[in-house]
N, C-alpha and C positions, 0 to 999 in steps of 0.2 A: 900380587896377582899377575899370570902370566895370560898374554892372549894369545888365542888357537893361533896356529897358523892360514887355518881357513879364512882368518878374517884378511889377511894377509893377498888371498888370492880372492876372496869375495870383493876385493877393492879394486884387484886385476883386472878383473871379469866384467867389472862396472865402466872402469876406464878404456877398458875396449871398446865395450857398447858406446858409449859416450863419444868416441870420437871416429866414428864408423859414419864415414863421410855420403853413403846415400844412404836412405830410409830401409833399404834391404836387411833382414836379422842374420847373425855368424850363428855359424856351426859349432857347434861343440868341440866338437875334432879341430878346427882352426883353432879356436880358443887355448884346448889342448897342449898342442904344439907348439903353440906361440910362447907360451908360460913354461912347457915342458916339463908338465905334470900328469900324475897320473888322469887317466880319460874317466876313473870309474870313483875315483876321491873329486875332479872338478864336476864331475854329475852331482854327487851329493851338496855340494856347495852350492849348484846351481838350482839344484831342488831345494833348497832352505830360501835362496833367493826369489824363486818363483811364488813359496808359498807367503815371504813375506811381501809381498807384490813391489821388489824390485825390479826383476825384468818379468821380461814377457817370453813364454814359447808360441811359439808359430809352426804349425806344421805344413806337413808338403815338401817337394821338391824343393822350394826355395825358401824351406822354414831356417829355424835356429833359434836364434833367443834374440833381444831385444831390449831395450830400457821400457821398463811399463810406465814410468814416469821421467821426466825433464829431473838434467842433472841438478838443477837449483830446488829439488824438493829431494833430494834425498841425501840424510847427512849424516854425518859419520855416525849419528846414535842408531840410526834406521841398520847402516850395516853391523856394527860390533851387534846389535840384539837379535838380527836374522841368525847371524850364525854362533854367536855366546848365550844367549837367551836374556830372559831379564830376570835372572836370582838373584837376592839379594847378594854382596859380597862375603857377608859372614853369615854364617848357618850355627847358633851354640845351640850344644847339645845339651846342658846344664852343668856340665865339668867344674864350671867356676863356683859354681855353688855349693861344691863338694869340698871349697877348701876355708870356709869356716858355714858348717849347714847348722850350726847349734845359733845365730846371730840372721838377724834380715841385710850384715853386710855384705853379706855374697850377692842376694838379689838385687838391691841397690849395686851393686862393681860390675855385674851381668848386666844393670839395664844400660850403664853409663857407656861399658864398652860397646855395647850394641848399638847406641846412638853416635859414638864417633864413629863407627866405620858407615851406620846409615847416612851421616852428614856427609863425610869424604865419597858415599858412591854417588850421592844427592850434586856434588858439586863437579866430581866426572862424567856423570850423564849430562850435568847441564853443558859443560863446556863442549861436549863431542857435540851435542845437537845445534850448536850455533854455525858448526862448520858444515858445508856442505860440500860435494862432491864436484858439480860446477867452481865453486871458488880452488877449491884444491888443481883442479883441470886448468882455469886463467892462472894460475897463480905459477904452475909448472911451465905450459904451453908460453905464457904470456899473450893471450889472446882469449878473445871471448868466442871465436870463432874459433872451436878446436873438434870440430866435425871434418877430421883433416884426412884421414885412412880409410880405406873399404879393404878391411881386415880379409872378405874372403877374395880377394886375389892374393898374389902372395906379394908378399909387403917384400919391393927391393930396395937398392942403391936410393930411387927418385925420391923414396915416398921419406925414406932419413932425411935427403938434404933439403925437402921442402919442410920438413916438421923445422930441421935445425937453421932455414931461411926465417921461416914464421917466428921463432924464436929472436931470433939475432935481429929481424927486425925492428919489434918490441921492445931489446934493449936499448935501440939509438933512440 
């Protein structure tokens, strides 16, 4: 199984929200650029996000987007199924039944393999939903305080060496 790359940036997009140091929502465009990606592929992303009530839009002058929830509620199962959906991982078609159809072998090898791969998505989805988006943020950051950026300035020189102060402090 391969995942999109959208999920990829669907975790970007959270981890900026996440650590956007006043209550203010970013821009799309910041967002954009920051990842340096395309503007009209991170809208679609951030439209799956919205509709699965990850972040939030805001309009107005001083709109953008925003976390609709605290990053300790939302966990990596909330994002792979915003933007992967939740199909199962195997779809048969009845192929396998086609290779002995004259026996009820085949239908018994169809339902078996059918339940290994439902066991195996059964115990991927449960492992992704234990992780959350806050512990991935302390766990990088080393802080539970990583509301540490206001993404729409433009992020220079200070705002690295206080991320990698915050950091290095945590490790002594």
């Amino acid at each position: 199984m391969r995942i999109k790359s959208g999920v990829e940036q669907a975790l970007s997009i959270l981890v900026i929200l996440a650590t956007q140091s006043e209550e203010q929502p970013v821009k799309s465009d910041i967002i954009s650029a920051r990842l340096k990606v395309s503007p009209s592929y991170l809208k679609k992303v951030m439209r799956k996000l919205v509709v699965n009530q990850l972040i939030a839009s805001v309009s107005g002058n001083q709109g953008g987007f925003s976390l609709a929830r605290p990053a300790d509620q939302i966990t990596m199962l909330d994002i792979l199924d915003a933007i992967e959906g939740t199909d199962p991982f195997l779809q048969v078609d009845g192929l396998i039944q086609s290779v002995f159809p004259e026996t009820e072998l085949a239908v018994k090898g169809e339902e078996l393999f059918t339940e290994v791969f439902l066991e195996a998505q059964m115990s991927y989805r449960k492992t992704l939903q234990t992780v959350t988006l806050e512990a991935i943020l302390e766990q990088t950051i080393g802080t539970s305080d990583f509301r540490l950026v206001d993404w729409n300035k433009e992020m220079g020189k200070q705002d690295i060496l206080a991320l990698q102060s915050v950091n290095w402090r945590n490790e002594q």
